[in-house]
KEZA-819160 format. One record per atom (N, C-alpha, C, O): chain; y, z, x; residue number from 1. Coordinates in pm, whole numbers, plus 50000, padded with zeros to 5 digits. Last residue first. Layout:
BEGIN
A,Y,Z,X,NUM
...
//
This chain:
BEGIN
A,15942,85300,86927,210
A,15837,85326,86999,210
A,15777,85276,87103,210
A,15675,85329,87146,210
A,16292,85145,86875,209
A,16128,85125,86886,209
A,16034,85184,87040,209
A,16035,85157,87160,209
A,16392,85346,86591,208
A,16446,85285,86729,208
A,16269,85261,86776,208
A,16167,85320,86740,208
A,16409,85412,86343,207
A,16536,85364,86403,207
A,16488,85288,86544,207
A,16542,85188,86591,207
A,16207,85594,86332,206
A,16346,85595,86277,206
A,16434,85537,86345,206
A,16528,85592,86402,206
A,15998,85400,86514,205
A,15988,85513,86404,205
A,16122,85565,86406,205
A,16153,85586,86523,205
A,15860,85056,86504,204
A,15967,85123,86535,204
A,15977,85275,86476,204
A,15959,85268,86354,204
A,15640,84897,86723,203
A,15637,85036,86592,203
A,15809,85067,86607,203
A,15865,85096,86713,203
A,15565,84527,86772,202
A,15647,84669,86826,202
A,15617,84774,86700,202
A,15573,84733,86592,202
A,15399,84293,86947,201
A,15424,84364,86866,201
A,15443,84463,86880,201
A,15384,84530,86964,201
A,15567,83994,87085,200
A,15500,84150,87101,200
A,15541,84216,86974,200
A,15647,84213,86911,200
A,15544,83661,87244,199
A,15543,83734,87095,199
A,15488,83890,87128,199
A,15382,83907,87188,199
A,15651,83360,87394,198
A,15550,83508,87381,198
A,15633,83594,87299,198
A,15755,83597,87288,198
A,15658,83056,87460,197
A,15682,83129,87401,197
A,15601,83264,87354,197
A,15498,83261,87286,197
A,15763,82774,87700,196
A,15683,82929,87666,196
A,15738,82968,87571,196
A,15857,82941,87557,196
A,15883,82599,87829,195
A,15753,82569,87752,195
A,15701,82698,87730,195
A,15580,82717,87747,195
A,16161,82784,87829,194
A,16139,82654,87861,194
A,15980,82659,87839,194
A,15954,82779,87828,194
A,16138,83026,87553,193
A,16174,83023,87702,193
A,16154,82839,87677,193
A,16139,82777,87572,193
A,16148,83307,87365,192
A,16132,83180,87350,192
A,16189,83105,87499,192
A,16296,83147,87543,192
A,16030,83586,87190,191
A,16115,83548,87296,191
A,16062,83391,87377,191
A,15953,83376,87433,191
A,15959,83787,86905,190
A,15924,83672,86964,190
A,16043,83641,87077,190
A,16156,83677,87043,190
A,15843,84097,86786,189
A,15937,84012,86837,189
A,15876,83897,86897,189
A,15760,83899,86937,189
A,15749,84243,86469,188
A,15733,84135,86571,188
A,15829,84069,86666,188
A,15898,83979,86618,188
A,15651,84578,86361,187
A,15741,84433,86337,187
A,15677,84351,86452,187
A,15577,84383,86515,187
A,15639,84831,86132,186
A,15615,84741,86269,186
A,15631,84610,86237,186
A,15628,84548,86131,186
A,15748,85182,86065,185
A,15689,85040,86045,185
A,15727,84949,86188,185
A,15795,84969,86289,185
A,15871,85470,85924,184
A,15805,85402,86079,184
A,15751,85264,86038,184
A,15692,85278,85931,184
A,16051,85829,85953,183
A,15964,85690,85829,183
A,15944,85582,85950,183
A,15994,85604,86060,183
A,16108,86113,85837,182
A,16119,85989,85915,182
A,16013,85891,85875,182
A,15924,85886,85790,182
A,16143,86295,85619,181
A,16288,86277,85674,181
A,16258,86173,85767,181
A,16360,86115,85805,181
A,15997,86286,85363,180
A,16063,86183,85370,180
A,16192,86209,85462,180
A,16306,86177,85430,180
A,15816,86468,85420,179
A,15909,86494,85397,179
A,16044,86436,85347,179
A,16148,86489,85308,179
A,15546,86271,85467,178
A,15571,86298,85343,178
A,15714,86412,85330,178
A,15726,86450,85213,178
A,15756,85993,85581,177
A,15695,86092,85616,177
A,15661,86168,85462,177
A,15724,86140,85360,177
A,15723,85642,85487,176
A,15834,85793,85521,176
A,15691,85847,85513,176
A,15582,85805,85476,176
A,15717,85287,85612,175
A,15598,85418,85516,175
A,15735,85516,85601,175
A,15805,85494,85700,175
A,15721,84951,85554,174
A,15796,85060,85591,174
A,15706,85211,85508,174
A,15656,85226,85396,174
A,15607,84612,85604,173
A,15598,84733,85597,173
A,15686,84855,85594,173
A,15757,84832,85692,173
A,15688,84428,85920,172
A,15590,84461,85815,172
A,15634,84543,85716,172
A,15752,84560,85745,172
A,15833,84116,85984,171
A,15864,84219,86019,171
A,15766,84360,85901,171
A,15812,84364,85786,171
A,15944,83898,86242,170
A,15815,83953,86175,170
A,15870,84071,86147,170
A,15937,84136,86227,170
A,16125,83935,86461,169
A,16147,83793,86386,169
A,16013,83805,86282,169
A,15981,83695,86237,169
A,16401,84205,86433,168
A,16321,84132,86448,168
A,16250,83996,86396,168
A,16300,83940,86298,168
A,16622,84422,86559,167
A,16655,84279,86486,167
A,16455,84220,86514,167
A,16409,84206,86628,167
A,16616,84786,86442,166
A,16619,84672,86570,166
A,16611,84550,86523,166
A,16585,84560,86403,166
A,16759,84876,86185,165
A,16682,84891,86290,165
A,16697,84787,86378,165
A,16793,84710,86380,165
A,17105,84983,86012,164
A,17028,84850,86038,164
A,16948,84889,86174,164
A,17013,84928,86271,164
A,17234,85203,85794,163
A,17184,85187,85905,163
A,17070,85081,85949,163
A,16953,85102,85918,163
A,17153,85300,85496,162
A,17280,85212,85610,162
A,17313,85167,85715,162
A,17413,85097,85734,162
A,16961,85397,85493,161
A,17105,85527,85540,161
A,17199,85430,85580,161
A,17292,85443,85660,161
A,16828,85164,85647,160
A,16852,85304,85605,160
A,16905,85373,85599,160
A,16922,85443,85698,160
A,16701,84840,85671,159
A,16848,84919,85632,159
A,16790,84998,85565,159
A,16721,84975,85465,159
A,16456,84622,85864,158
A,16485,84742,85754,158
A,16595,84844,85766,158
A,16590,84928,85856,158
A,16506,84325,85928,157
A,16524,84414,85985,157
A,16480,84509,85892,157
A,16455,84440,85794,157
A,16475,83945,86103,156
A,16495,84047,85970,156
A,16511,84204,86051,156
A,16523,84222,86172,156
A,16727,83713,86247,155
A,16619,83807,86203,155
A,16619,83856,86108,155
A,16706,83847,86021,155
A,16957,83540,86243,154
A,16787,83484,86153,154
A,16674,83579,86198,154
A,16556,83547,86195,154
A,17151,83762,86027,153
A,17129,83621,86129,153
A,17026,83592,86076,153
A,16985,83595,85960,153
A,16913,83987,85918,152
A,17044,83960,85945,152
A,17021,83871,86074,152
A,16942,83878,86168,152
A,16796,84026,85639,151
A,16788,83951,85727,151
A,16942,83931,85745,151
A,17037,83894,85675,151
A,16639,84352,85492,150
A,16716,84241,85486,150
A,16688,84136,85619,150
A,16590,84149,85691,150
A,16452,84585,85286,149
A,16431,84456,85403,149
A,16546,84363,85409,149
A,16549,84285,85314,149
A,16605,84885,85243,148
A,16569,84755,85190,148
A,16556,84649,85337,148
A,16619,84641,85443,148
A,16627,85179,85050,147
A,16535,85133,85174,147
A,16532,84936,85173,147
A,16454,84874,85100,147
A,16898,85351,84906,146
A,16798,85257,84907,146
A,16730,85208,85017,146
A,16812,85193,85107,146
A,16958,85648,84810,145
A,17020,85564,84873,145
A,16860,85474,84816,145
A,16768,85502,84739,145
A,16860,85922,84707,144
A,17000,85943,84719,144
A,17056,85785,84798,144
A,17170,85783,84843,144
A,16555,85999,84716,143
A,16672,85875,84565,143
A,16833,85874,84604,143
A,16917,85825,84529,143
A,16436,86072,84913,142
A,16528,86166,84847,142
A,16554,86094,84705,142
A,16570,86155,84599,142
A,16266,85836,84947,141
A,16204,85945,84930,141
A,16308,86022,84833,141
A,16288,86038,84713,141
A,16499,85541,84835,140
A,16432,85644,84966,140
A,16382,85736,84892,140
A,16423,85745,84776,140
A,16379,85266,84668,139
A,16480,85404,84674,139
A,16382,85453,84769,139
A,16262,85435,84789,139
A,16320,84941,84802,138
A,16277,85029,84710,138
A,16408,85173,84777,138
A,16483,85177,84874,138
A,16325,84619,84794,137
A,16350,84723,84865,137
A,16291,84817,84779,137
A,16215,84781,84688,137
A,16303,84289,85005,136
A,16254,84363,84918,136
A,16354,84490,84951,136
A,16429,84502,85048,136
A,16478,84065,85116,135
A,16319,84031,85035,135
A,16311,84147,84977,135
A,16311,84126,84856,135
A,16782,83922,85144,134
A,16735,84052,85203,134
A,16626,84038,85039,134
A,16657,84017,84922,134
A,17016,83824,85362,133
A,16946,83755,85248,133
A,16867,83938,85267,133
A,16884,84029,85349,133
A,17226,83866,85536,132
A,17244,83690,85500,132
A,17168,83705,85405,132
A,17196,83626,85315,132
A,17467,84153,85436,131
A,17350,84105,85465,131
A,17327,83941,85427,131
A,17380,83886,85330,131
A,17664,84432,85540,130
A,17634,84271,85468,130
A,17519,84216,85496,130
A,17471,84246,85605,130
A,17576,84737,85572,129
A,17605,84644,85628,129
A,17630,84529,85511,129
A,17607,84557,85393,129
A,17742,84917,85325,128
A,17763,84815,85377,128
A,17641,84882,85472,128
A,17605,85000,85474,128
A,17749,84880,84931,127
A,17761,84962,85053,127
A,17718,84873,85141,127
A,17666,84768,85104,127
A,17945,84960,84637,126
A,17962,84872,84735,126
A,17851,84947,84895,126
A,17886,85051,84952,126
A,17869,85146,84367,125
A,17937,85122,84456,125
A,17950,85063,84588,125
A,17974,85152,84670,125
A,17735,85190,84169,124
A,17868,85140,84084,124
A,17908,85127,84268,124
A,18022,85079,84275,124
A,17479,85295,84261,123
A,17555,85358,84177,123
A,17713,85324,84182,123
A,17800,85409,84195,123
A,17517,85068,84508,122
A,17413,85201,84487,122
A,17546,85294,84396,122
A,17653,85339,84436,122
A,17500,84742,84611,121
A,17577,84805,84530,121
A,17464,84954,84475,121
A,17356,84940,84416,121
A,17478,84555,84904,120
A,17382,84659,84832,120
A,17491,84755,84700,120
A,17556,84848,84749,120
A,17519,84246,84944,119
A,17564,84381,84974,119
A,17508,84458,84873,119
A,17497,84416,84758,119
A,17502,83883,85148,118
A,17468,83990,84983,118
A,17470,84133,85036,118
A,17434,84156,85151,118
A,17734,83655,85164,117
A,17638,83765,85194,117
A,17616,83858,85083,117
A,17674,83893,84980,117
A,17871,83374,85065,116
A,17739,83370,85133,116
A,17642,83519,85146,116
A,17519,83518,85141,116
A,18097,83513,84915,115
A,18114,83507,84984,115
A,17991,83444,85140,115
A,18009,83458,85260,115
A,17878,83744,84792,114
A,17965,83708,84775,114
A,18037,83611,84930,114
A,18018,83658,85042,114
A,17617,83879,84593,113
A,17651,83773,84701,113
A,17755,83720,84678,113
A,17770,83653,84576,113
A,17475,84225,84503,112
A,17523,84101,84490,112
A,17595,83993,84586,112
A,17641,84054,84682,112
A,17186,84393,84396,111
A,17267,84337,84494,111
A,17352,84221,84450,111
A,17311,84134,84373,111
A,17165,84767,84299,110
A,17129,84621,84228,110
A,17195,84572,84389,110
A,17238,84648,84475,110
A,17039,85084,84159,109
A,17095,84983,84266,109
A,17062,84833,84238,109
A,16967,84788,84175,109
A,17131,85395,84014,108
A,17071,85276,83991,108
A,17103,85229,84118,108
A,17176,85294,84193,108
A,16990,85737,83919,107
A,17088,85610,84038,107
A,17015,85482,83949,107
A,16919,85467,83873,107
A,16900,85855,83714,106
A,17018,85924,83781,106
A,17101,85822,83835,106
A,17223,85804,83821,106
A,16622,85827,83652,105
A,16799,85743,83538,105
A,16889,85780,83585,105
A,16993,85756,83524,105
A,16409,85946,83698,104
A,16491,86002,83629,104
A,16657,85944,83543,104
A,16739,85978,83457,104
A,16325,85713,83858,103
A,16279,85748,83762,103
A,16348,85819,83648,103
A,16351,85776,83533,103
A,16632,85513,83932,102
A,16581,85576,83992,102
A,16433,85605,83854,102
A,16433,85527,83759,102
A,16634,85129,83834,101
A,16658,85268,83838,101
A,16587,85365,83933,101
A,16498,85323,84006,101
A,16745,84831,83964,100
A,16650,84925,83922,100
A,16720,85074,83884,100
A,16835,85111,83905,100
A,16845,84468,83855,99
A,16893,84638,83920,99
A,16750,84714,83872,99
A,16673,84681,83782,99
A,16843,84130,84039,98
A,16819,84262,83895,98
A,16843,84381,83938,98
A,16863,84401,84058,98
A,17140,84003,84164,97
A,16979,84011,84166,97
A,16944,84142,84028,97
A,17016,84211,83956,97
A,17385,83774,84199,96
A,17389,83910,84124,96
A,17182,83881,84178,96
A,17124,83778,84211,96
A,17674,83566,84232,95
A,17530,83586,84225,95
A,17463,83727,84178,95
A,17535,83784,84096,95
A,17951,83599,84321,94
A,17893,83462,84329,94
A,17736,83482,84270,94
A,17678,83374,84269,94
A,18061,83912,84116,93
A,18007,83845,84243,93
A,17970,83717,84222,93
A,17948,83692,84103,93
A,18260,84209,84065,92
A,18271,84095,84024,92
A,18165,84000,84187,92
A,18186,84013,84308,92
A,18166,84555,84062,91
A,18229,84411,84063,91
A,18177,84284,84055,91
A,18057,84260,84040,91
A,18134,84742,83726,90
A,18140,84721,83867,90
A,18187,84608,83887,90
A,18242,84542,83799,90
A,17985,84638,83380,89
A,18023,84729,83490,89
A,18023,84670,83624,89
A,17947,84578,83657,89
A,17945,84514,83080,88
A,17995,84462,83199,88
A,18048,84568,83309,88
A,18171,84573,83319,88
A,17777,84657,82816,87
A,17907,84651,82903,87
A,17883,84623,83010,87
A,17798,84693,83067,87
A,17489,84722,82761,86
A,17550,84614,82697,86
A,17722,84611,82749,86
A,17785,84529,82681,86
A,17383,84925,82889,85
A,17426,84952,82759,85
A,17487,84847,82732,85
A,17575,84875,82651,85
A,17537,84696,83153,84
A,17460,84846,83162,84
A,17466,84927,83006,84
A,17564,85002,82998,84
A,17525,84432,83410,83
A,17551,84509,83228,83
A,17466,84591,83202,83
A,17345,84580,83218,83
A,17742,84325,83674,82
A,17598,84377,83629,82
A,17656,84450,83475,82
A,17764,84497,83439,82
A,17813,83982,83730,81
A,17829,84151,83717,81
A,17743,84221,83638,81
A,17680,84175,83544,81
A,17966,83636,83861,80
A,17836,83769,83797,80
A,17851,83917,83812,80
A,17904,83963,83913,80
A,18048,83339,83777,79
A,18084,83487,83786,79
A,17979,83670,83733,79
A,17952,83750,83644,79
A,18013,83098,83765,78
A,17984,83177,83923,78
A,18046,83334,83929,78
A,18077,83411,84020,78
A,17897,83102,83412,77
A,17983,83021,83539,77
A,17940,83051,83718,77
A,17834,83016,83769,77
A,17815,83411,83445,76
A,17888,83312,83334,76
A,17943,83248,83430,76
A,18017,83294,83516,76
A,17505,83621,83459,75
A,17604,83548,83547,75
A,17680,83449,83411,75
A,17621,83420,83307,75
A,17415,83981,83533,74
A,17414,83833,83413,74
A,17514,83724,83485,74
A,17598,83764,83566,74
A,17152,84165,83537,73
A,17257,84100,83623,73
A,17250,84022,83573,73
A,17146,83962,83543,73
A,17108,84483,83334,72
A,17041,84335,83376,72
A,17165,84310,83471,72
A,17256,84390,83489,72
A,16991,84793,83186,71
A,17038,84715,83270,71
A,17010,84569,83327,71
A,16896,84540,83363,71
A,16970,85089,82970,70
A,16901,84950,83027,70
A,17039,84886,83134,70
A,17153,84931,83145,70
A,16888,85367,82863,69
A,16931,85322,82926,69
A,16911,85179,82973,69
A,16802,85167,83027,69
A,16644,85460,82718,68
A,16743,85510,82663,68
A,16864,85416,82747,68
A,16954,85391,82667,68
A,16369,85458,82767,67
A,16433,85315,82716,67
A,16588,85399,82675,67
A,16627,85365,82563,67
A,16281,85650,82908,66
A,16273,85665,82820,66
A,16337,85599,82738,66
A,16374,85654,82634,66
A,16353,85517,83204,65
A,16201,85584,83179,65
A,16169,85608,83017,65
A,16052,85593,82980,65
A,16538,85252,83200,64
A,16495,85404,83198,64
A,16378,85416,83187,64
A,16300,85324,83160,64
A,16486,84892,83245,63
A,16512,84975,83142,63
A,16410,85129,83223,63
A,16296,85135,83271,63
A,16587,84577,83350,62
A,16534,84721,83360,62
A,16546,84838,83309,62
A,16649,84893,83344,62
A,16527,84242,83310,61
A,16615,84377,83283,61
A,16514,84495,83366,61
A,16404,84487,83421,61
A,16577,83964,83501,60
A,16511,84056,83409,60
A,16570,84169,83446,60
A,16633,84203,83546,60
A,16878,83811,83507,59
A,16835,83824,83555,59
A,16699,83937,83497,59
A,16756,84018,83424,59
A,17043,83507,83333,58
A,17027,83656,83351,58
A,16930,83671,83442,58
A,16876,83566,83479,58
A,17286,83277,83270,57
A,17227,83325,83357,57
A,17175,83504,83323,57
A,17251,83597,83297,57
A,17514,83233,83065,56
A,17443,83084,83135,56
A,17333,83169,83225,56
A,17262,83078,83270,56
A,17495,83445,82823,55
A,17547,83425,82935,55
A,17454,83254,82993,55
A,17354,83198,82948,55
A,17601,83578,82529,54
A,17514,83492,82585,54
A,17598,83464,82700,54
A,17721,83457,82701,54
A,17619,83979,82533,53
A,17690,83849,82478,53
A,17569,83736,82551,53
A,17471,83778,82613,53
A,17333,84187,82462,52
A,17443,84156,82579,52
A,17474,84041,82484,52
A,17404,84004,82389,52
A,17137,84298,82284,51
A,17205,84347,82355,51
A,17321,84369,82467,51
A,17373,84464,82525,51
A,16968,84179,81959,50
A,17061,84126,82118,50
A,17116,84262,82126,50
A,17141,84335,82030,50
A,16694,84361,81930,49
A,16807,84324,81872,49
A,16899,84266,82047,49
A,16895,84295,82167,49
A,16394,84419,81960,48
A,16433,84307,81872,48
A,16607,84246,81857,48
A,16645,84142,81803,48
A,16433,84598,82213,47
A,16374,84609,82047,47
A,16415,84520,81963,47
A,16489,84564,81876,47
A,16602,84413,82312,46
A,16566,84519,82314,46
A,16543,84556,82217,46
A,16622,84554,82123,46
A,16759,84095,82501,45
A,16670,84174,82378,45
A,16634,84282,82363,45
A,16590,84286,82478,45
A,17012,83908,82624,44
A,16915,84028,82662,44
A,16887,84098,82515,44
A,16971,84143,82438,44
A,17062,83557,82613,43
A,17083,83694,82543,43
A,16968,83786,82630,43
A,16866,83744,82685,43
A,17154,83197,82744,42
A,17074,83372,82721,42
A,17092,83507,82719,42
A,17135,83569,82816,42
A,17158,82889,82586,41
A,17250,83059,82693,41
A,17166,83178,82639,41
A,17131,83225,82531,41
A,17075,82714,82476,40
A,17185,82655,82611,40
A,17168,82830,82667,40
A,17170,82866,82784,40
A,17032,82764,82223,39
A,17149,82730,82217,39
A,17142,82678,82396,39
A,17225,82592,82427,39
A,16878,83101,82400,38
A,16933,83055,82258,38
A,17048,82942,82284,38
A,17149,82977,82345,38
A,16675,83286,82549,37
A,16781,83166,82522,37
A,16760,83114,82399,37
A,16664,83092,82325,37
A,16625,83634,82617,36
A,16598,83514,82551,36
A,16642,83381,82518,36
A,16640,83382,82395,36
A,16435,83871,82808,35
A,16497,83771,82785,35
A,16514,83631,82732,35
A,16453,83532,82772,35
A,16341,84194,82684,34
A,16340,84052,82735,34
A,16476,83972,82721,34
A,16579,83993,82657,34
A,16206,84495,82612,33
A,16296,84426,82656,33
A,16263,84307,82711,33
A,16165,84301,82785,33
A,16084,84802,82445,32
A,16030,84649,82455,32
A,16143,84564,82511,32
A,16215,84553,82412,32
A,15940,85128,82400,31
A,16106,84973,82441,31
A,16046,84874,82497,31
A,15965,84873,82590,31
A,15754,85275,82482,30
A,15803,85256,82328,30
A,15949,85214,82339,30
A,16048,85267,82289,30
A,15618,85345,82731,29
A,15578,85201,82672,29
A,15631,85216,82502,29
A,15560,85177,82410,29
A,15791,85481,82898,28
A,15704,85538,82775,28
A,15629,85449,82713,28
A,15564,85495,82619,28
A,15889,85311,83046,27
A,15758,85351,83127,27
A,15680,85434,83039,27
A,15562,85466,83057,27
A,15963,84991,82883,26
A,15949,85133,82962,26
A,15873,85241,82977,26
A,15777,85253,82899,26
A,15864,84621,82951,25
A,15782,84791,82845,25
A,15924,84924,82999,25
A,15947,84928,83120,25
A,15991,84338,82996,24
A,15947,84446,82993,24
A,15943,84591,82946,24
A,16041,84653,82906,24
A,15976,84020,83024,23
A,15913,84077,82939,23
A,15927,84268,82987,23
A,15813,84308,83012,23
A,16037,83742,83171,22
A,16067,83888,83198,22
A,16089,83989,83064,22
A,16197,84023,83016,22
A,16165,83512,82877,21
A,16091,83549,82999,21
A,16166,83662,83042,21
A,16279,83698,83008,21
A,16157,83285,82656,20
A,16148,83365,82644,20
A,16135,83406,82772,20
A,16068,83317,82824,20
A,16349,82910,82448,19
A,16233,82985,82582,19
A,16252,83156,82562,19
A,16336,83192,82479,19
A,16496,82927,82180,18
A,16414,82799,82294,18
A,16307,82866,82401,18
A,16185,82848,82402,18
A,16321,83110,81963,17
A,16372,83096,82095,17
A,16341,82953,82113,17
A,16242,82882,82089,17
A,16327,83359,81674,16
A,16274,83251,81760,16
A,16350,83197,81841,16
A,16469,83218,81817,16
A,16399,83725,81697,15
A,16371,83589,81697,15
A,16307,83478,81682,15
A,16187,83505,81673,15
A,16223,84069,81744,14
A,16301,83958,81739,14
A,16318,83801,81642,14
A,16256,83778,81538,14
A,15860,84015,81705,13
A,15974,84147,81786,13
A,16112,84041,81802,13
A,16101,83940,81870,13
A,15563,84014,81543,12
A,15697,83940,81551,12
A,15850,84067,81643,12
A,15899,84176,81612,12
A,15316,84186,81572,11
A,15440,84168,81491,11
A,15530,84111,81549,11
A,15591,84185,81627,11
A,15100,84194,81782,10
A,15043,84123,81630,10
A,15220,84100,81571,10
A,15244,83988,81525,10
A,15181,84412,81916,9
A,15076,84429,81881,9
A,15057,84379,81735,9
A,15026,84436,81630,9
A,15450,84198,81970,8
A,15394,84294,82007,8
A,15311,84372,81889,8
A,15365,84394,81781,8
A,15568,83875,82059,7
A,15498,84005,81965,7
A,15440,84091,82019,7
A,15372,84069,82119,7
A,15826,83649,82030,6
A,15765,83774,82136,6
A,15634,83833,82007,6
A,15639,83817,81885,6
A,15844,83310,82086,5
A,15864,83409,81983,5
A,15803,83503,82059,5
A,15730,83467,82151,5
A,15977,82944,82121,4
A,15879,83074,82175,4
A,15930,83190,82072,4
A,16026,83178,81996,4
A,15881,82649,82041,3
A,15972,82751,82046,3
A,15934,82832,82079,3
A,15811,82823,82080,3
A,15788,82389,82002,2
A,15813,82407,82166,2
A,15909,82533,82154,2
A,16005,82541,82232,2
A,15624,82401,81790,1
A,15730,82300,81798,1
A,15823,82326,81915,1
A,15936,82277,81914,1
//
């Protein structure tokens, strides 16, 4: 009758729902987390039981290695902030994206947009450049920061250490050393003229291009 319901292996987990989505196991596969609307507004689930107030907006959760810890980006209105154990932590943003953890549960990082730009928040705390938009990222080798593709203007780039590489208009990839002290990927520049346009492909290795 157009309701949704979760199960897991055959048993009912929760509710019934207007809708259900972003489904996910921790990495012990013994926590079960989703998201669920109810009414117009959506709750975060965990093991069957709500875990956050209803918000107009969530984002899928992420939960510890040993479900002991969880996290989502929830939005009410245009006001978004990230919820961690079911409390509202850090600041206040136009938008919010999901947060990860480190493995161990030490760091987390999430992003949020304020103001048109989005900024990397790494353990409760603001870090800069700003950024117009930014596709992927993952934690550095150490875990002590984040590796992330952003776009600044209308290039893109990869931010390390905070630190923004050369501006490009392609951009691939990123691999660390296995020390993880340098790390290298390749990109594309394009340069655009009166009926011409030529394109080179570059390596950049920490920072600066090869």
């Amino acid at each position: 009758e157009g309701k949704s319901t979760v199960r897991l292996d055959g048993k009912q987990i929760g509710d019934t729902y207007e809708d259900v989505k972003y489904l996910r196991f921790s990495a012990d596969e013994q926590h079960l987390a989703f998201v669920a609307k109810r009414k117009s507004r959506w709750v975060l689930v965990v093991d069957g039981a709500d875990k956050s107030r209803e918000y107009g907006k969530l984002t899928a959760p992420e939960l510890s290695t040993n479900g002991k810890f969880f996290a989502i980006g929830a939005c009410l209105e245009k006001k978004c902030r990230l919820v961690m154990n079911g409390e509202e932590t850090g600041p206040e943003f136009e938008d919010i994206s999901a947060p990860g953890f480190t493995a161990d549960g030490e760091h987390s990082v999430y992003f949020g947009k304020r103001n048109k730009k989005w900024v990397q928040v790494f353990d409760g705390k603001e870090q800069s450049p700003e950024m117009d938009d930014f596709a992927y990222w993952h934690f550095a080798p150490d875990q002590g920061s984040a590796v992330v593709a952003a776009r600044m203007g209308s290039d893109w780039t990869w931010i390390v250490n905070g630190a923004p590489g050369p501006a490009l208009d392609v951009l691939g990839a990123i691999d660390f050393s296995p020390d993880g002290k340098h790390y290298a990927y390749g990109g594309t520049e394009a340069k655009w003229g009166f009926k011409k346009h030529k394109t080179r492909g570059v390596i950049v290795i920490d920072g600066q291009v090869a």
